[in-house]
N, C-alpha and C positions, 0 to 999 in steps of 0.2 A: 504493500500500500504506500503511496504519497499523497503529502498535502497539495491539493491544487495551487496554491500558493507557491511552491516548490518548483511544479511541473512547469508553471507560467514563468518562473524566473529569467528565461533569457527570451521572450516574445512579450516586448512591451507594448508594441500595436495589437495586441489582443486586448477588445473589448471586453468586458468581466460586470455580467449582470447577474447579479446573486451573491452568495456566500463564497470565497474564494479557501477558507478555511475546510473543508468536505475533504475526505479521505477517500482517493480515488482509488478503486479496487483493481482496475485494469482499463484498459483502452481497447477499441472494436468500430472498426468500419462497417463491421455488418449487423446489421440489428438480432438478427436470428441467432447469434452468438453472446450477445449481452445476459451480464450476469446483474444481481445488485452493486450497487455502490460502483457499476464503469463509467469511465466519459465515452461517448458516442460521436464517432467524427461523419458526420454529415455531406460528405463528399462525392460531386457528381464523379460517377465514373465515364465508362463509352457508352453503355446505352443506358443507365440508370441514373437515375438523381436521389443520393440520400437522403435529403430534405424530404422525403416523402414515406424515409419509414422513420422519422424522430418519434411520432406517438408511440410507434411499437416497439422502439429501443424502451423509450419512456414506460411503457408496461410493464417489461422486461426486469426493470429497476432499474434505467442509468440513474443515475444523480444530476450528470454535465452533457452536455451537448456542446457541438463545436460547429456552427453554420455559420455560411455567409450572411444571413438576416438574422434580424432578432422577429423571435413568433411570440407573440401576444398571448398567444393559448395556451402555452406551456404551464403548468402549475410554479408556481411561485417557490416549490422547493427545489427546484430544477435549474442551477446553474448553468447558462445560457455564455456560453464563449463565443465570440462573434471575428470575422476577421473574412475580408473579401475574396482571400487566395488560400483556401483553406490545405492545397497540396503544397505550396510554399512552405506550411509550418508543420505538417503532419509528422516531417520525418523527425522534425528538431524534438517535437513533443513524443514521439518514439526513443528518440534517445536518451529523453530524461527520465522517462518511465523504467527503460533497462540500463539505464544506467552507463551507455557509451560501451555497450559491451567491445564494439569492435575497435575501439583502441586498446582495450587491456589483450587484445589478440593477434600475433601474424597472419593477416587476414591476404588472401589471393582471388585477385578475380578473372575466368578467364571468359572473353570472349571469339565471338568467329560463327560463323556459319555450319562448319562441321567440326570434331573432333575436341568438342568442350568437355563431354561425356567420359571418354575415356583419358582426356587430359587430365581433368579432376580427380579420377578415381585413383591415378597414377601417382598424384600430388600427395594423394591421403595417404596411398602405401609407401612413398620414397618418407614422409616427416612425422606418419605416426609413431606409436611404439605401446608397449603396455600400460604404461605410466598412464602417458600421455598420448592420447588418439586425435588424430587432426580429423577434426570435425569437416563435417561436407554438405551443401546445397546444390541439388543438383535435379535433372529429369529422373532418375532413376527412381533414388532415397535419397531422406535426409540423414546424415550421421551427426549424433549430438551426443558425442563423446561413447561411450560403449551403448548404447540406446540406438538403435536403427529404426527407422519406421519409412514406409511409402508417399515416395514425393504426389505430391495434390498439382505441383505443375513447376516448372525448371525452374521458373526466380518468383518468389514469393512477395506478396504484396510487403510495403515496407514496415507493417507492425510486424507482420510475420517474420521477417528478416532479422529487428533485433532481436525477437523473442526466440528464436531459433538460437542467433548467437550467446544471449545468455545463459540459454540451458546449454552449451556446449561449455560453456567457462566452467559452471555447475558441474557439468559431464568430466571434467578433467583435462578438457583441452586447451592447450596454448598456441594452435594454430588452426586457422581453416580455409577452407577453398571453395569458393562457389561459382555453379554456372553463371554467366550472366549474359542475358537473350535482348536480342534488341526493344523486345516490346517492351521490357525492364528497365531498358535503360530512357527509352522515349516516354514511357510515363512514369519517370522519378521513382523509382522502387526501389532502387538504392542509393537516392537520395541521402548523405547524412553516413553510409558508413566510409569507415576511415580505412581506406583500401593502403597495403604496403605496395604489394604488387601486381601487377597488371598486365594478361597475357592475349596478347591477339591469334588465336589460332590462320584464318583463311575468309575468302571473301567471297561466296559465288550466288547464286542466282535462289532467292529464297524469299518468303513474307512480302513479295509485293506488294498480294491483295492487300497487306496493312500501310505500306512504305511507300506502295506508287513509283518509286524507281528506287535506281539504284545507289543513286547519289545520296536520298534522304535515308538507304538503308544503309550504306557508310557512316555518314555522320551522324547515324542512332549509334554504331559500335565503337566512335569516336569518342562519346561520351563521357566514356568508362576512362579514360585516357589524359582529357579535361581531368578530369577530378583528381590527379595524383599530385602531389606534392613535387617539390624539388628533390627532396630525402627520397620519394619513393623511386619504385623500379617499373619499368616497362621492359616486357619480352615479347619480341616481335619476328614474325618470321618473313624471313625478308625474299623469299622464293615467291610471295606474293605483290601482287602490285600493289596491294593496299595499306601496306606496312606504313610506305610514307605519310599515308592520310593521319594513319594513329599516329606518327612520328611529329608532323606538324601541329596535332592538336596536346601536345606534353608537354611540360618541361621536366619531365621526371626523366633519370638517368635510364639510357637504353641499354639492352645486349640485346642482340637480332643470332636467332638460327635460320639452320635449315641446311639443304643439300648441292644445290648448283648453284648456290651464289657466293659471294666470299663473307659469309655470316661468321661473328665471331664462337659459336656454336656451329661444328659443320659434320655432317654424317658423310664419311666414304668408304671405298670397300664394303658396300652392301651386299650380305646374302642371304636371299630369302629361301626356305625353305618351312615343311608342312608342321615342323616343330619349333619354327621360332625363327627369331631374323638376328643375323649377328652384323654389326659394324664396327668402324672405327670411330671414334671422336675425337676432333681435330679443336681441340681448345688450348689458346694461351699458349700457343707453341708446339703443345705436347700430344701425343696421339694415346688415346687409352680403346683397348677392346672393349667392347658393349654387348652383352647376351640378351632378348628377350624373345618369350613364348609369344608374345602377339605377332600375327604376321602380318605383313603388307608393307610397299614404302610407304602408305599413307599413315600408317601407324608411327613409323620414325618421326616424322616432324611432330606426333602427339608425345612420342619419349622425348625429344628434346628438347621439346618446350618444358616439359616436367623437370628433366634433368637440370636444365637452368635455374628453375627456382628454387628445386633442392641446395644446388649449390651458391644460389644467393643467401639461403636462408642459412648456410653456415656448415654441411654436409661436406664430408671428403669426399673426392672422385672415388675412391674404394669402400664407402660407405654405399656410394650409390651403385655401384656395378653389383656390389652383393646382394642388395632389398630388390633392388628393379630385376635382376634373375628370377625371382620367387615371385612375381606379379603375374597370374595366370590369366584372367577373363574380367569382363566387365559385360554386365548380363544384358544380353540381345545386342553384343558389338561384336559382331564373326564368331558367333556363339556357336559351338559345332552341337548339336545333337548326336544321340548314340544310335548306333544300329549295327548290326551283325550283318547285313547283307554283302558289303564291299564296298557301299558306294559314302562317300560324305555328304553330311548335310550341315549347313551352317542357317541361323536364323541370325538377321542383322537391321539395322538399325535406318540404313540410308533411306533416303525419300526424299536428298533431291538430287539431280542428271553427273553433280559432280563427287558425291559421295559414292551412289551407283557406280557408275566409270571407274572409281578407285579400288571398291570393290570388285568391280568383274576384273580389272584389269590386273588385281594380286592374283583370283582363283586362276584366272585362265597361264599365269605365271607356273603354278600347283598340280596341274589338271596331268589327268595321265587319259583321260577319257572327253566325255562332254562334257560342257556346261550347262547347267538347265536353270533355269529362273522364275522364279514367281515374285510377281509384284502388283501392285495397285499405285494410283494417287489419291488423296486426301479429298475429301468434297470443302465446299468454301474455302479453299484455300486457292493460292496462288495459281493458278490456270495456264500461265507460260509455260510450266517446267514440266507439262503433261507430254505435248509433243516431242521434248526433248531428252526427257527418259523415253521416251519409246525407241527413239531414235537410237541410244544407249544402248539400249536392252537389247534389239537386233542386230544390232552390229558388234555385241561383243560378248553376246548368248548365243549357244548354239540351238537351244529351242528357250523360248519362251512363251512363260504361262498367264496374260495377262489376266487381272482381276479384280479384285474391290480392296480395297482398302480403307480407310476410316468416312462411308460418304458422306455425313453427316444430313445435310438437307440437301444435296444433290439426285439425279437420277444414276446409282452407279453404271447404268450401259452407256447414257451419255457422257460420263467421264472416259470410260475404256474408249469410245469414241476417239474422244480429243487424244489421248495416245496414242492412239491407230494411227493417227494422221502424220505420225514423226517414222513411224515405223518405216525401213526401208525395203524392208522382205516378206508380205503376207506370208511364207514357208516357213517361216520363221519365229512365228507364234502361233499360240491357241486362246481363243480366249473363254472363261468360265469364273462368270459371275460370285459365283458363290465360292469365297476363300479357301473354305475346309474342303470344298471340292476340289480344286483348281492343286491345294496342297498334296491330298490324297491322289490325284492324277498324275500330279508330275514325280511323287514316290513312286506310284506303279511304270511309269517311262521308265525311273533310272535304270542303269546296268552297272554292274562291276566296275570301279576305278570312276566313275562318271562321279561331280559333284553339281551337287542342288542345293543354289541359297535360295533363300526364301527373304526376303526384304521390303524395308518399309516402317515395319511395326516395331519390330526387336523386340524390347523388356514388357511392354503393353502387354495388360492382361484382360483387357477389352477390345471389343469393336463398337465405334459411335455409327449407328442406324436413325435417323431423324432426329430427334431430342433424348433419342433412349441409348444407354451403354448395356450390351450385351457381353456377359462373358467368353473371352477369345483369345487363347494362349499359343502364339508360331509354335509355339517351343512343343507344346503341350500334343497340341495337333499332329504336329512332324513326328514327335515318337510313338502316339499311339498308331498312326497311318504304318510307320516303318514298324513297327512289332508284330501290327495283323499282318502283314505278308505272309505268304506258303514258305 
């Protein structure tokens, strides 16, 4: 609990109708989560206006309210905070509530288009330990020190954000690592925390539908970049073009990786294989071997960006070749499933034309047989990148299984549609509406030595049909399919 008086201390343009002396219990943007004694932040979102559930926060028991009007009808025990930019202060009053969790933390954030997922998870296993477990926000889970629980969506709205971090301080941890998504960053949702370091994974063709191009979806991941101090770090990989944009928008101290360019992090002598990928690291002069079980080059730029911030944060190079060996999976990222038949199956995560590409382009690396594929697109989302995985997928599968994927209020055959239309081989696909179908079809295709990813969904343990989420596991799917075979 705080005294309102406390919480208000460093927002003096907040207007204060009531008792400012009231013991705030907690803080909630959403009314359906209010307890007694909360303050209730009143905040239009994109299609909602909280101003229109205050009574039913108020039923609920707030005590305070936080809106841009003062309302008349409010009971006169109900402290009334007024202020016209109610997201300007939301996060300040977030921080005072938990108390600035993310300074007393080595806090990492990484953004990018793909490979945030499995950057983070990397992060958590190079700097945790038993002690001390580095906390994580992320799409998958959230990790809040030994406590794991299932992410509700990749960057959390900003009360959620410190309230996560301070249960990780609670949990034991002295450092954390979070995704952070453009939409996160374009509606202030991290707002207010005190980032150490800052990692730009990659840039490619993703969230239109919300961005409109690609220039405003840049400078949404630019954001994260803006906010770092002098003291802090940015880690950049500079095999992208987009490096510069995060570079021009910092003044925090750089180190750039990556592979074909002269990045002071550099991977050479790359060798992939179906047990892991070994390189060299060409840092600071000195060249050190590298062992990890993930495979793909796309997955090296997500160890090296890991590797950088392990050894920013004060790790030896042989600290880190020994933890990062023992890093196995990151669930639905070239997830392989089990099966007895001969053939491999991997469940993975990609869903848009340049993660896809990276993907086929490691297996078909792999392959001693075919490649077979099942995918969908997303309904309300981005509609470019339809034709352009198709195009993908045909030209770098040797059969493909087109199908549904998450349609939400779309028609899923007019989506398979807009794929079709990129596709450059009718011969070349099949297509079959119904996922568990289309999964269980392309198991009965495979042969010996042949591999089948299955892609799109990854860790998701649903599928969204209109307004409704229906239980729906790749993973789950794939080994029942491969078990019933003769």
């Amino acid at each position: 609990m705080l005294k309102l008086r406390k919480l208000l201390s460093r927002l003096p343009d907040v207007i204060i109708r009531g008792s400012k002396e009231i013991e705030i219990t907690g803080i909630s943007a959403n009314s359906k989560t209010i307890a007694p004694g909360n303050l209730f932040i009143a905040k239009k979102g994109m299609t909602v206006d909280g101003a229109l559930y205050i009574s039913e926060a108020v039923n609920a028991g707030a005590t305070a309210v936080l809106t841009d009007l003062y309302n008349p009808f409010l009971p006169s025990s109900v402290t009334q905070l007024i202020h016209p930019n109610i997201l300007d202060i939301e996060s300040e009053i977030a921080a005072q509530y938990f108390e600035c969790p993310s300074k007393e933390l080595f806090l990492i954030g990484v953004t990018g288009t793909n490979g945030k997922t499995t950057t983070t998870f990397l992060i958590r296993h190079l700097l945790g330990s038993s002690m001390h477990p580095c906390g994580l926000i992320g799409t998958v889970e959230w990790a809040l020190g030994h406590k794991i629980q299932p992410a509700t969506q990749t960057t959390p709205d900003v009360i959620t954000n410190h309230r996560l971090l301070k249960e990780m301080l609670h949990g034991g941890c002295k450092t954390a690592v979070m995704e952070v998504s453009s939409h996160a960053l374009d509606q202030g949702r991290v707002k207010g925390l005190d980032f150490n370091t800052a990692i730009f994974t990659n840039l490619t063709q993703d969230h239109l539908d919300y961005h409109g191009t690609m220039e405003h979806y840049a400078a949404s991941k630019a954001r994260l970049f803006t906010s770092l101090s002098a003291s802090s770090l940015a880690i950049l990989n500079m095999d992208d073009p987009a490096w510069e944009i995060m570079k021009e928008h910092s003044c925090a101290r750089i180190i750039t990786y990556g592979i074909t360019s002269k990045a002071q992090l550099r991977a050479e002598d790359i060798v992939l294989s179906v047990s892991g990928t070994r390189f060299t690291l060409c840092y600071q002069g000195e060249k050190h071997p590298f062992f990890s079980p993930l495979i793909g080059t796309y997955n090296i730029y997500n160890i090296l960006a890991a590797v950088a911030a392990a050894l920013s944060y004060g790790l030896s190079i042989e600290d880190v070749q020994s933890t990062l060996s023992t890093f196995t999976k990151v669930p639905g990222r070239l997830e392989k499933i089990y099966n007895s038949k001969g053939f491999s199956i991997f469940v993975d995560y990609a869903h848009t034309d340049d993660a896809l590409e990276n993907v086929l382009k490691t297996l078909n690396e792999l392959k001693k047989g075919r490649l077979i594929l099942v995918f969908g697109c997303g309904g309300d989302r981005d509609r470019g990148k339809r034709p352009k995985m198709g195009k993908v997928a045909t030209a770098l599968a040797d059969l493909t299984m087109i199908t549904s994927d998450n349609p939400r209020n779309e028609d899923p055959s007019a989506i398979i549609e807009e794929i079709k239309s990129g596709c450059n081989d009718s011969s070349r696909y099949i297509v079959e509406v119904d996922r568990k179908l289309a999964i269980e079809r392309a198991i009965l295709l495979a042969q010996p030595e042949d591999i089948l990813l299955i892609a799109g969904k990854g860790h998701e343990r649903y599928q969204i049909l209109g307004s409704r989420q229906v239980l729906f596991d790749d993973r789950e799917v794939a080994y029942q399919a491969a078990c019933s075979l003769i």
